[in-house]
C-alpha positions as CSV (number, residue, x, y, z in Angstrom):
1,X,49.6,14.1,-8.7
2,X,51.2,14.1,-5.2
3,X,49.1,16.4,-4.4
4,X,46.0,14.6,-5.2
5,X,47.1,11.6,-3.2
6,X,48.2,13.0,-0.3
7,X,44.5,14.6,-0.3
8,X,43.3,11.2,-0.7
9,X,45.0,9.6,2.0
10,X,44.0,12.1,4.1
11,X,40.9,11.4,4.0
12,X,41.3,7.9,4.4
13,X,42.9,8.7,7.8
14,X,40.4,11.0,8.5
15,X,37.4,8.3,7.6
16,X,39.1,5.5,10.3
17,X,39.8,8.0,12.8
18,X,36.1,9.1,13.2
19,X,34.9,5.7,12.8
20,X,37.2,4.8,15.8
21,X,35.9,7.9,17.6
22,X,32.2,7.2,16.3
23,X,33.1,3.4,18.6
24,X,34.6,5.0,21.6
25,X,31.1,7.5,22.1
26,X,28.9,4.5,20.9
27,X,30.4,3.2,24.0
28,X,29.0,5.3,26.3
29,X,25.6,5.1,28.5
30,X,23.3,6.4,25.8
31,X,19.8,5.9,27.0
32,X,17.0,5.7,29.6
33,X,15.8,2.1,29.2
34,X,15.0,0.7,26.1
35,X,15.5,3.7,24.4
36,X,19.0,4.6,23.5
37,X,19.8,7.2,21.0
38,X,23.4,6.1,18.8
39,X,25.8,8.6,19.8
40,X,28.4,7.5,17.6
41,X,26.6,8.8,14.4
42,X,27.2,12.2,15.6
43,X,31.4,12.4,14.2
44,X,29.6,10.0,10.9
45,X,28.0,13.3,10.8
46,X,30.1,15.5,11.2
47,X,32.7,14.0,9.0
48,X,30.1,13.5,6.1
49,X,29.3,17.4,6.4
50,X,33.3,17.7,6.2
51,X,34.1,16.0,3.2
52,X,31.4,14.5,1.6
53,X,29.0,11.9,1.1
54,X,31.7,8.9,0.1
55,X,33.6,9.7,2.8
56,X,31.1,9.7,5.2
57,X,29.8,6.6,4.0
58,X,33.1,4.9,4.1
59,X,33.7,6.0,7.4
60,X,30.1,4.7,9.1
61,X,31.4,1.1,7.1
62,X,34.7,1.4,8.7
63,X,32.8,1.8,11.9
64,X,30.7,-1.4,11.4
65,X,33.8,-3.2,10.7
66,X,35.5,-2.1,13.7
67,X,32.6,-2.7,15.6
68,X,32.5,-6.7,14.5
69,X,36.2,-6.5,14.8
70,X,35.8,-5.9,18.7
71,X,33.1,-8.9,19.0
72,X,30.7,-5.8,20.1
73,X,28.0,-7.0,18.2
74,X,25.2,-10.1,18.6
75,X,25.5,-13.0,15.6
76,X,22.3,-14.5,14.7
77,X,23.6,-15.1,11.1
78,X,26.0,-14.0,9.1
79,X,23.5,-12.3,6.3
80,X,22.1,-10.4,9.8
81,X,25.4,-9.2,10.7
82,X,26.0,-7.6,7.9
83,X,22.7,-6.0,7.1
84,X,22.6,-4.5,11.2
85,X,26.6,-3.8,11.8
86,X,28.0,-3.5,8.2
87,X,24.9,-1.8,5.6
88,X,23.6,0.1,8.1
89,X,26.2,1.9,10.1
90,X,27.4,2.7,6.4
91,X,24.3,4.6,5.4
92,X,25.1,6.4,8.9
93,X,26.9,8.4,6.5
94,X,24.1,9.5,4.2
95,X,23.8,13.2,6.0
96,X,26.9,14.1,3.3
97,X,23.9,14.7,1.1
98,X,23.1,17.8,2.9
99,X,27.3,19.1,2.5
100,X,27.4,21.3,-0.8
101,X,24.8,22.9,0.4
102,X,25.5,23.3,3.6
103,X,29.2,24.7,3.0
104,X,27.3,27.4,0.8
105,X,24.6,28.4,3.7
106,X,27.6,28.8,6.2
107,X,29.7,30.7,3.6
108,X,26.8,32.9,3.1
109,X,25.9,33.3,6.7
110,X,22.7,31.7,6.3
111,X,22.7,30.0,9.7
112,X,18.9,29.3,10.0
113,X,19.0,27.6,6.7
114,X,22.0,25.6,7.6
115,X,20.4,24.6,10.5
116,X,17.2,23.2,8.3
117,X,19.7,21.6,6.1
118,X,21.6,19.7,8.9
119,X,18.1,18.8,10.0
120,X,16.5,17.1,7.2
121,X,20.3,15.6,6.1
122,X,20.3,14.3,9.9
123,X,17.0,13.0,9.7
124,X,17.3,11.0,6.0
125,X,20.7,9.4,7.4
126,X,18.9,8.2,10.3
127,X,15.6,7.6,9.0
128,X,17.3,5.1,6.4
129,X,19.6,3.7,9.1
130,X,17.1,2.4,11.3
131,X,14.8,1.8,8.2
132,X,17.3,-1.4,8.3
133,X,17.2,-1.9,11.7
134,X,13.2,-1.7,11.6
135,X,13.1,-4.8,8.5
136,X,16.4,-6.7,10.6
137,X,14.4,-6.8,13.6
138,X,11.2,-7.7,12.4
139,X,13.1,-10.6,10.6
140,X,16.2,-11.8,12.6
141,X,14.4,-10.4,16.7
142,X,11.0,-10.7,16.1
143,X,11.1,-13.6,18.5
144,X,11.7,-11.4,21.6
145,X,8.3,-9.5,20.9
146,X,5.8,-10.0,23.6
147,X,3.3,-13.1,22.9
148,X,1.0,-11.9,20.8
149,X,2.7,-8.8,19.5
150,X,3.7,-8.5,15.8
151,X,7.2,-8.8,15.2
152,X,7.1,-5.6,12.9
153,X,5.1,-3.4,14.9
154,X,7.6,-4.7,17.5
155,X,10.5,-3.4,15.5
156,X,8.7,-0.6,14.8
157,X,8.1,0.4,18.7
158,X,11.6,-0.2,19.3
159,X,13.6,0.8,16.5
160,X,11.6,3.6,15.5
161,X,12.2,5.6,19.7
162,X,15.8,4.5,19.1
163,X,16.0,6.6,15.8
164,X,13.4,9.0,17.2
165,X,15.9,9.9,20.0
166,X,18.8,9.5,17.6
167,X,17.7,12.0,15.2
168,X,17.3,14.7,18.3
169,X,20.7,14.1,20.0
170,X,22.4,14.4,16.7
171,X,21.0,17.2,15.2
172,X,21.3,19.3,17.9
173,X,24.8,17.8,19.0
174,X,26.1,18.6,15.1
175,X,24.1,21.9,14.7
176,X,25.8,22.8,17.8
177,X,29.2,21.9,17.1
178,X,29.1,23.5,13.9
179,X,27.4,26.8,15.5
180,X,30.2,26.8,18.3
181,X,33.5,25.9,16.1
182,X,32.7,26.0,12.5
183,X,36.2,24.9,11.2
184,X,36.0,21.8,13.1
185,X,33.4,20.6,10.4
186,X,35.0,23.3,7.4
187,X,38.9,23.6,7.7
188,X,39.3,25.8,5.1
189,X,37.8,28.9,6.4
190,X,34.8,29.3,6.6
191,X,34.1,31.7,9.7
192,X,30.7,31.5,11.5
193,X,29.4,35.4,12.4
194,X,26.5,36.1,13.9
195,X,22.7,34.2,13.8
């Protein structure tokens, strides 16, 4: 039973700390004008690929939470802060769907097929993350669309080049990261070989 928590409060530690890293990136210049890719998704990744999809999701939440905690957010309402800095930095986590598998293609040296994996896993996480954002702007910053412009295709412009470019930094950030230093992502072994 000791065991079992220890394991579990491990991860616990493990699901703040990244969110706390996943802050400190978001925090830096991420973008050429209005397009800015999230960096801080890449350790949600990277941590959901490590242990799972719970903990992944945990960790994007705690992320949100430390991200409202800091006042580095914009309030419109209360129902729209937690749909665009609490839900949605949560499904940041969602790539941990990809992890059983992925754990199996690096075990078996399948590298190109763990590279698909991390790719469609990425791209669902992202996809559903600024899915939110897409329906939040439309409702809660559809007001700052150009006069005559339709605040969902509006939304859609912006939100859908800021996952655009989030899906690319990520996936290639993560699929490198796990190329270059496997056991950063798999502690208990498993040994990249060759491509």
């Amino acid at each position: 039973m000791t065991n079992e928590k220890n394991k579990d409060l491990t991860i616990w530690i493990e699901a703040g700390i990244f969110a706390s890293l996943a802050f400190v990136i978001a925090l830096l210049p991420k973008g050429i004008g209005p397009i800015k890719a999230e960096l801080g998704m890449i350790p949600i990744v990277i941590l959901s690929y490590r242990r799972g999809l719970k903990t992944g999701i945990l960790s994007g939440f705690l992320w949100g939470i430390i991200k409202v905690a800091t006042g580095k957010f914009t309030m419109l309402s209360i129902l729209q802060v937690f749909v665009e800095y609490i839900f949605a930095y949560g499904v940041a986590g969602l790539s941990g769907i990809g992890w059983k598998k992925l754990r199996k293609q690096i075990s078996a040296d399948k590298w190109r097929s763990a590279f698909v994996t991390i790719g469609w896993s990425t791209f669902f996480a992202v996809f559903i993350k600024y899915f939110v954002h897409f329906i939040a702007g439309a409702i809660y910053w559809g007001i700052y669309a150009p006069d005559g412009m339709n605040p969902f295709y509006y939304s859609f412009i912006v939100n859908g080049a800021a996952g655009l470019a989030t899906f690319v930094v990520v996936g290639l950030s993560v699929s490198f990261i796990l190329y270059k230093s496997p056991r950063l992502i798999f502690p208990e072994g498993i040994i990249r070989t060759k491509l």
